[in-house]
C-alpha positions as a printed Julia matrix, in Angstrom:
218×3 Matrix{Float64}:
  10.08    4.54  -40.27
   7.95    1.41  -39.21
   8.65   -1.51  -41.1
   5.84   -3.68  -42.11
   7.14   -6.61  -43.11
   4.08   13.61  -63.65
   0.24   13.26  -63.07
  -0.96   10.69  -60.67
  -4.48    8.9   -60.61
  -6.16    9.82  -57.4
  -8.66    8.06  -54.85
  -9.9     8.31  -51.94
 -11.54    5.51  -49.48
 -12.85    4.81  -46.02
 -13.29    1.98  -43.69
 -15.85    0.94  -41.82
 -16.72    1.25  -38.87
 -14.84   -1.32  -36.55
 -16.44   -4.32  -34.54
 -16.21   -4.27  -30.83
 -13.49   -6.28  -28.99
 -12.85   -8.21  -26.3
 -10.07   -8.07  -23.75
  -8.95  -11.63  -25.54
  -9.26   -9.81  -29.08
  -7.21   -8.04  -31.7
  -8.23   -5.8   -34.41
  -7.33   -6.37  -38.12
  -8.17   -4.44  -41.08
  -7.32   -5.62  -44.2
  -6.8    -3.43  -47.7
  -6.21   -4.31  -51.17
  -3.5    -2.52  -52.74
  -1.9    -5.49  -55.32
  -2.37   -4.06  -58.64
  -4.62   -6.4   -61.41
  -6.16   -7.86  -58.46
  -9.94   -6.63  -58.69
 -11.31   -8.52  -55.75
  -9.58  -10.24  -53.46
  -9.74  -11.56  -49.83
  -8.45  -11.95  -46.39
  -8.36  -14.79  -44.29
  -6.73  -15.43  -40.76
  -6.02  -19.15  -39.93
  -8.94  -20.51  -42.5
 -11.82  -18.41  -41.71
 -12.24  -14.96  -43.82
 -11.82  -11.78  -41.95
 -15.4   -10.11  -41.57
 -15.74   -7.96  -44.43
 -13.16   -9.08  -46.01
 -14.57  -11.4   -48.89
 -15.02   -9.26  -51.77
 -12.53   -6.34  -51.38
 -11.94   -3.91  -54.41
  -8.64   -2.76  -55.62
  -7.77    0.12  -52.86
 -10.4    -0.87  -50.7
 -10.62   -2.16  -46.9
 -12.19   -4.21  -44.88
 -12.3    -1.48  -41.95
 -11.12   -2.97  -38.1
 -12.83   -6.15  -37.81
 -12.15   -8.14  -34.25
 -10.34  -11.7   -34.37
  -9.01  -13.99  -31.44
  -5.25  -12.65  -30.71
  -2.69  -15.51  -30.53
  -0.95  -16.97  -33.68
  -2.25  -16.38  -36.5
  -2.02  -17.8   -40.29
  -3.25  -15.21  -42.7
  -3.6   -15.38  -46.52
  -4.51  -13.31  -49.51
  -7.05  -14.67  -52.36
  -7.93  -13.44  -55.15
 -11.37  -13.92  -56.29
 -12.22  -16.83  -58.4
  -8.42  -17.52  -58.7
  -6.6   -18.55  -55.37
  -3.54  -18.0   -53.19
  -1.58  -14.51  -53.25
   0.32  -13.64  -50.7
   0.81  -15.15  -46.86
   1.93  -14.33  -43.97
   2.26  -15.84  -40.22
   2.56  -13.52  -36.85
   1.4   -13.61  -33.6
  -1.47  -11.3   -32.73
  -1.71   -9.28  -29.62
  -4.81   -9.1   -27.4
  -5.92   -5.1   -27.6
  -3.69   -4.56  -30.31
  -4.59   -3.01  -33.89
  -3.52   -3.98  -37.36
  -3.57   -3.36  -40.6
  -2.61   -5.55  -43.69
  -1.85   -4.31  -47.02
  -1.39   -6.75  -50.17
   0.87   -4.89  -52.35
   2.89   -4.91  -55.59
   0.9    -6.58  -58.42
  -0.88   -9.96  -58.88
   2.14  -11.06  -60.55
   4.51  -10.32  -57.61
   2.68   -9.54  -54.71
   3.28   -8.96  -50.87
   1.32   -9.63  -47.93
   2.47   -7.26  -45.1
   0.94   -6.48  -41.65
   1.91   -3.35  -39.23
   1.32   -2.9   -35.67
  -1.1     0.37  -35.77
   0.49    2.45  -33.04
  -2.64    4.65  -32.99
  -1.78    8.16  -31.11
  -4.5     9.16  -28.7
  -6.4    11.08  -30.8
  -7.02   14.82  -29.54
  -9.4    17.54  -31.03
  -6.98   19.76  -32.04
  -4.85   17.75  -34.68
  -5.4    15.27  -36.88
  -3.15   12.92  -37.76
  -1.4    10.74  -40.54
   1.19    8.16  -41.73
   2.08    7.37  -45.05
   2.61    3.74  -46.38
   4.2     2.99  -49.53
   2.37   -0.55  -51.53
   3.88    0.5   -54.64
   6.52   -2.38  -56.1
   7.45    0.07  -58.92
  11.25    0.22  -59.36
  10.95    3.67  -59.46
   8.82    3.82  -56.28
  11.68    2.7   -54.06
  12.03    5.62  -51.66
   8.46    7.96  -51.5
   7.61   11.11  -49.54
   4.39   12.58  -48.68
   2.8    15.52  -47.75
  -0.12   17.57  -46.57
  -0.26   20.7   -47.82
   3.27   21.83  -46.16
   3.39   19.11  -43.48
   5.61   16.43  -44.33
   3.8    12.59  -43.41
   6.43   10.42  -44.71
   9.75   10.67  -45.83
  11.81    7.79  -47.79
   9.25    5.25  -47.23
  10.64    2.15  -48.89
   7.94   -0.46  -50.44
   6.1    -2.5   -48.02
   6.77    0.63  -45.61
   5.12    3.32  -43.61
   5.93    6.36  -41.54
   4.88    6.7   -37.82
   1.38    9.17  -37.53
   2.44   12.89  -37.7
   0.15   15.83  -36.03
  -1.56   17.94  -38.65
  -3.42   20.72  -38.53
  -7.34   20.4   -38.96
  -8.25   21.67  -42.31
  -8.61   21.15  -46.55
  -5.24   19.65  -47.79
  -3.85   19.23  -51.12
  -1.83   15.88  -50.66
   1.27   15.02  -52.45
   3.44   11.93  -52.9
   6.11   11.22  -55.04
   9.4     9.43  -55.63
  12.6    10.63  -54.06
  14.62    9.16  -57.75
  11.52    9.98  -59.87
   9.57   13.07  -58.74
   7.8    13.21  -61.8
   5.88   10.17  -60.52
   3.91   12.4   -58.05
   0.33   11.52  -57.29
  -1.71   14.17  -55.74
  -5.44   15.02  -54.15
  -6.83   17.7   -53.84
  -9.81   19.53  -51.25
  -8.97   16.56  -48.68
 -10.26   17.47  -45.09
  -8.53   16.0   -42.14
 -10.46   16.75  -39.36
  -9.36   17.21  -35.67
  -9.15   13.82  -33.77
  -9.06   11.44  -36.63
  -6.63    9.24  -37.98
  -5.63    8.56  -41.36
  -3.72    6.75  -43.53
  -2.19    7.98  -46.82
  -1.73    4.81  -49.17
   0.71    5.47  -52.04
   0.25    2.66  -54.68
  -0.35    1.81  -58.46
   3.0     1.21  -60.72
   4.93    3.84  -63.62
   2.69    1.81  -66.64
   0.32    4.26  -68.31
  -3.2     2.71  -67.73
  -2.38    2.26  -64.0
  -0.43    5.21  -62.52
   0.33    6.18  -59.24
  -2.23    7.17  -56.86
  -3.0     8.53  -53.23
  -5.95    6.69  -51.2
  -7.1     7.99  -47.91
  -7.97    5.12  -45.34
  -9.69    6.44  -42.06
  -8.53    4.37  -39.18
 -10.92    5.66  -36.64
């Protein structure tokens, strides 16, 4: 596990397609997992992260290149101010993502190395990360179809990228304590030589839920 710092409500998202790079630049992509927060945004050491201005719940900004070296980064949310923050130290050539998670009453600003596998025709491939601050959301495990992703993720969390078959998945997550918290998708394809991510967020309160959101990362 890779540390980054009942019915379930579904969805299902994509990035964009990332900017190029240069050999002195890093790639960030930035997603919006913090429950209550609407619209929020991502910048790295004052400036916001392309694409990155307006971001829905469960949306992303997609890879976006910034200058590698230290870096300051901080959440917003819209029309309101500070989240969460974070400092780190960006590598040249390197890929990130950075979830906000938990709720806009307690939230979490977390980054992960992406240790993207060289992606090969004949499998796709996918991680699970756990944003969910739910007390009953402590330890989750995923699936597609039959192929376990992620096992005891913890919040703030994700699982290393697992080979999958090509084809139409039903995926599953739920909580280890609480399996009755399961969120599930149905008629998902994962197609050979793409990467995904498998975002397991939302809370146990009625009118928010648990739910799975695909991220492409390539």
């Amino acid at each position: 596990m890779l540390a980054l710092l009942g019915a379930g409500i579904v969805a299902l998202s994509s990035c964009s397609k990332s900017d190029s790079s240069s050999g002195n630049s890093a790639k960030v992509m930035y997603t919006n997992g913090c429950v209550g927060a609407a619209s929020t945004s991502l910048t790295i050491n004052g400036s916001t992260l392309s694409n990155a201005g307006s971001v829905a719940y469960l949306g992303n900004s997609g890879y976006h290149s910034v200058t590698s070296g230290s870096a300051s980064m901080s959440s917003m949310l819209t029309g309101v101010g500070n989240l969460g923050s974070l400092t780190t130290t960006l590598n040249a050539n390197a890929s990130y993502s950075v979830f906000d998670c938990g709720t806009v009453l307690k939230d979490t600003l977390v980054i992960l190395a992406d240790d993207l596998p060289s992606a090969s025709g004949s499998y796709a491939y996918a991680r699970l990360v756990n944003v969910s601050s739910d007390t009953t959301a402590a330890a989750i495990t995923g699936a597609a179809g039959n192929t376990v992703v992620g096992s005891g993720i913890a919040y703030g969390a994700a699982s290393g990228f697992v080979q999958v078959t090509p084809g139409s998945y039903t995926l599953t997550a739920l909580s280890v304590n609480k399996p009755g918290n399961v969120a599930t998708l149905t008629g998902v394809q994962l197609n050979g030589g793409k990467i995904y991510t498998l975002l397991y967020s939302g809370n146990s309160n009625a009118s928010v839920g648990f739910k799975i959101t695909v991220i492409n990362n390539n």
